[in-house]
C-alpha positions in Angstrom: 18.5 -70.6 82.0 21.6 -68.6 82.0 23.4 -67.8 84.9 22.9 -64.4 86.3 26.9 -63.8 85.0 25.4 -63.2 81.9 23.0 -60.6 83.0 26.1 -57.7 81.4 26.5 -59.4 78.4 22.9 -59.4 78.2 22.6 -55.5 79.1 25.2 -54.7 76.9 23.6 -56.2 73.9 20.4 -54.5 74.4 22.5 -51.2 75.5 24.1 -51.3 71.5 20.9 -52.6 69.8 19.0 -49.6 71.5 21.9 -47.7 70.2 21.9 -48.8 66.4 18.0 -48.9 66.4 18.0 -45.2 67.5 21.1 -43.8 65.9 19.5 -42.2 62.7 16.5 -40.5 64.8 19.7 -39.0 67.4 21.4 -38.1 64.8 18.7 -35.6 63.4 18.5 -33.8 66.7 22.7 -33.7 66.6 22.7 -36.0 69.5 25.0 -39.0 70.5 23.7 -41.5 72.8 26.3 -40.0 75.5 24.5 -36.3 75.1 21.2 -37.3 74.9 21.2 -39.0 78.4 23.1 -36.0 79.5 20.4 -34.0 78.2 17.6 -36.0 79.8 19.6 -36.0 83.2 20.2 -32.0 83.1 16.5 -32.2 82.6 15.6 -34.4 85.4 17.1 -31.9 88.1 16.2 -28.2 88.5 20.1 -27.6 89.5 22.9 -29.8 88.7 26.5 -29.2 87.5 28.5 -30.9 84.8 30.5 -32.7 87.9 27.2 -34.0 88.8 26.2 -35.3 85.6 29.2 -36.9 84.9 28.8 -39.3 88.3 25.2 -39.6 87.7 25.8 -41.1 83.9 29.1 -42.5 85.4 31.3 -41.2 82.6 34.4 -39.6 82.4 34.4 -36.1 83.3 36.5 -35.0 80.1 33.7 -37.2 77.7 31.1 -35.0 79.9 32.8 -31.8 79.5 33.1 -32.7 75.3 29.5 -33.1 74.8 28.0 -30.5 77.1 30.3 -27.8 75.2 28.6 -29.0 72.0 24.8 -28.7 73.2 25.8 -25.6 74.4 26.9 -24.3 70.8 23.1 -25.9 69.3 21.4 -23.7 71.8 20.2 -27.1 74.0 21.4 -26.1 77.1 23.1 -23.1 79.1 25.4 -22.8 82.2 25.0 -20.6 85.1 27.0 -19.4 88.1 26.4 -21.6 91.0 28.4 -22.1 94.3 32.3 -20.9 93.5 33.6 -21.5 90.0 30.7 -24.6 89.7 28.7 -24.0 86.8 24.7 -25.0 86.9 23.9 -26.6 83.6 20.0 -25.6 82.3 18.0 -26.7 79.7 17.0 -23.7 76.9 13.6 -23.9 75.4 15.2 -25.5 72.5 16.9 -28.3 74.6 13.3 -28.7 76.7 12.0 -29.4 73.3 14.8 -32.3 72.1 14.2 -33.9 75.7 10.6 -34.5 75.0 12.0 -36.0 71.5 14.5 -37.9 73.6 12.2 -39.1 75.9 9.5 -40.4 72.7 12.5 -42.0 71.1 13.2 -44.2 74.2 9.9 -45.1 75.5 8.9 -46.2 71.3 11.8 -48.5 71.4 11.2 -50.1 75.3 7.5 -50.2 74.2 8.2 -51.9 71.0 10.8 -54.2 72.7 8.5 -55.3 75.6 5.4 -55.4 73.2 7.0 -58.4 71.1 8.5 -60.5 73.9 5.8 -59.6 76.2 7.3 -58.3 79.2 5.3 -55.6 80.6 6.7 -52.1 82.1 5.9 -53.2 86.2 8.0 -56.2 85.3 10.2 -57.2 88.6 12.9 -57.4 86.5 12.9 -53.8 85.7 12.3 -52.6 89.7 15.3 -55.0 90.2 17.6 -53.3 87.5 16.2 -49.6 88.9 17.5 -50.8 92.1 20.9 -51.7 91.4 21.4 -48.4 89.5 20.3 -46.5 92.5 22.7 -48.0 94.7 25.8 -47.3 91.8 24.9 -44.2 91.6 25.3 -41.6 93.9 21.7 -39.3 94.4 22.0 -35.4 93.6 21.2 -33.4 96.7 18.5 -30.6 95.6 
């Protein structure tokens, strides 16, 4: 067995084989990998602004910025006035509709992935990566 140093080489390889395995089925919905968790996490919260996202995803703010202003020009999401000069990002009918695509494309692919080496979805390990993500990432007050 590996040591657990290798656990981000290990991540990373399945982060780009999920990426190459799913790049022709984001690419018909005019989606990068970058937008379509963007996407997913604008639709995970009923107000949250492009600062938010950003820190959630932790990316840069400008990469944020790039790829919000493009699913705003294909109608997938909106932004609204909030607090100040923050702007709420919201999800149009059309981007409710890619999210659910979104959301099919990833859980085929874990499905597929933990169907052939036969790891199952309440696997520890999963609860264990879950965990250290949530204590990266900072929560979004509601």
């Amino acid at each position: 067995m590996k040591n657990i140093g290798y656990l981000a080489q290990d991540i990373s390889i399945l982060h780009r084989k999920y990426y190459k395995d799913t790049k022709e089925e984001f690419d018909e919905l005019k989606l990068n990998p970058t937008a379509a968790c963007i996407l997913l996490s604008i639709g995970d919260y009923k107000e949250v602004s492009q600062n938010q996202v950003a820190r959630l995803l932790v990316v840069d703010k400008g990469l944020a910025t790039r790829e919000i202003n493009k699913m705003q020009k294909l109608d997938y999401l909106s932004k609204v006035d909030g607090a100040g000069k923050t702007k709420i990002l919201k999800l149009t009918s059309t981007g409710e509709k890619i999210v659910q695509k979104v959301q099919q494309i990833r859980i085929d692919w874990w499905e597929k992935r933990f169907s052939d080496t036969g790891i199952k979805a309440d696997s520890p390990l999963v609860e264990a990566i879950e965990n250290v993500v949530d204590d990266i990432v900072d929560p979004i007050e509601e």
